[in-house]
C-alpha positions as CSV (number, residue, x, y, z in Angstrom):
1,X,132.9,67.4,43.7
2,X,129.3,68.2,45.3
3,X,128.5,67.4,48.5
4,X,127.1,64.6,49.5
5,X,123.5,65.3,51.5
6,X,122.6,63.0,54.5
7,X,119.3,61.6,52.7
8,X,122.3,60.4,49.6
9,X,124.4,58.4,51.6
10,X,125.2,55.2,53.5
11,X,125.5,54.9,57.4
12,X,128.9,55.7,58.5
13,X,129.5,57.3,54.9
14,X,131.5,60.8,55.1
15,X,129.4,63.9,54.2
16,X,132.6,65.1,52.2
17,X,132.7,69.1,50.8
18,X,135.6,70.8,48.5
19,X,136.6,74.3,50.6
20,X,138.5,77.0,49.7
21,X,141.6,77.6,52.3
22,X,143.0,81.4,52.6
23,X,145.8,82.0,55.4
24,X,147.4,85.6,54.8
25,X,148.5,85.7,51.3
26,X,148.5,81.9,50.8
27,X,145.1,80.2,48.9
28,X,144.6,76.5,48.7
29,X,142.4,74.3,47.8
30,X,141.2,71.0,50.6
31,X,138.6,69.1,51.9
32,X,136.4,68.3,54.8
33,X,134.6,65.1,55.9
34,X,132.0,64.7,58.6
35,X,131.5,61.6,60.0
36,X,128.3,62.4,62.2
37,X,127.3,58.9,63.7
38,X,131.4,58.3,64.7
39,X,131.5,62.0,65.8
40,X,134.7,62.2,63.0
41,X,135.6,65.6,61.8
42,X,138.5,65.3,58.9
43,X,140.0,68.0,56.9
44,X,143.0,68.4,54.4
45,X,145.1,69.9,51.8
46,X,146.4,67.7,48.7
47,X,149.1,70.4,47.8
48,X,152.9,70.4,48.5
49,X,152.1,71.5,52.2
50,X,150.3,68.2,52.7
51,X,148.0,68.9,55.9
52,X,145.7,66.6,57.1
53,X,144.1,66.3,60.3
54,X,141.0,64.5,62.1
55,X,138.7,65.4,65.5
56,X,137.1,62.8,67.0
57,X,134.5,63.5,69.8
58,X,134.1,60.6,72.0
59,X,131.8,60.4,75.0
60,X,132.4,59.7,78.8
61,X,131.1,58.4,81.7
62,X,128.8,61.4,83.4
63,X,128.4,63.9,80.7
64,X,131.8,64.9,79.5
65,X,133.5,64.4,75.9
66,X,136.8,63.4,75.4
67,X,138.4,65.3,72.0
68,X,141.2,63.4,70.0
69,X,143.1,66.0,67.7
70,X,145.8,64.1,65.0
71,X,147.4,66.3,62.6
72,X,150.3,65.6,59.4
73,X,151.8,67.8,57.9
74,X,155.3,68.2,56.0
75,X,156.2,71.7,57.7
76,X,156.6,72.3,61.6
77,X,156.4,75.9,61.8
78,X,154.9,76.3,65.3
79,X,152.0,73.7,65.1
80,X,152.0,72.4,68.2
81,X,152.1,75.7,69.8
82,X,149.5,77.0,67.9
83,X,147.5,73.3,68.2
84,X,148.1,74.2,72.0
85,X,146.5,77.6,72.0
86,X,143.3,76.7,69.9
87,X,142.4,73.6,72.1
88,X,142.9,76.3,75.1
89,X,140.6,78.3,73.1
90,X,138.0,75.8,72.5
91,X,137.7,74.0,76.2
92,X,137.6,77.6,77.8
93,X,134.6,78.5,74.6
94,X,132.7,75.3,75.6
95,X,133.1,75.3,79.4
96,X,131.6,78.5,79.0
97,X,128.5,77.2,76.6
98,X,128.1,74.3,79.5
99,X,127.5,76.9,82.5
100,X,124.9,78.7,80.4
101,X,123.3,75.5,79.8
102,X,122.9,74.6,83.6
């Protein structure tokens, strides 16, 4: 499927792109969707893992952004852990991107 440019499509209307996945030895194919005017980030797999997940930015009062992370998937090895660890890593990457801003 070929990506779907902003000027193609209707508001609200994913921008939607085929990837290629590689983790270690394992290759699969999956998808991700932006929503940019709901601030929706979705990805996935349609293989026998069966991963999905979705980021949703949405905006506070004074300045800050509140991030909503859903995932589904059919194995638990460690996800939340590893969920945990990259949200770490993220807040600490854009705290840091927000001081050398100011």
């Amino acid at each position: 499927v070929e990506a779907q440019g902003p000027e193609v499509r209707l508001p609200h209307q994913a921008v939607h792109r085929e990837v290629d996945l590689t983790a270690g030895d394992s290759h699969e194919e999956g998808w991700v969707d932006v929503l940019d005017e709901d601030r929706i980030l979705r990805w996935g797999t349609e293989t026998q893992s069966d991963y999905q997940g979705e980021l949703v930015v949405d905006f506070v009062a004074d300045g800050t952004s509140k991030l909503t992370v859903r995932l589904r998937t059919s194995h638990d090895d460690g996800v939340d852990a590893k969920l945990g660890q990259a949200l770490t890593e993220l807040k600490a990457a854009l705290e840091g991107v927000a001081v050398q801003l100011q």
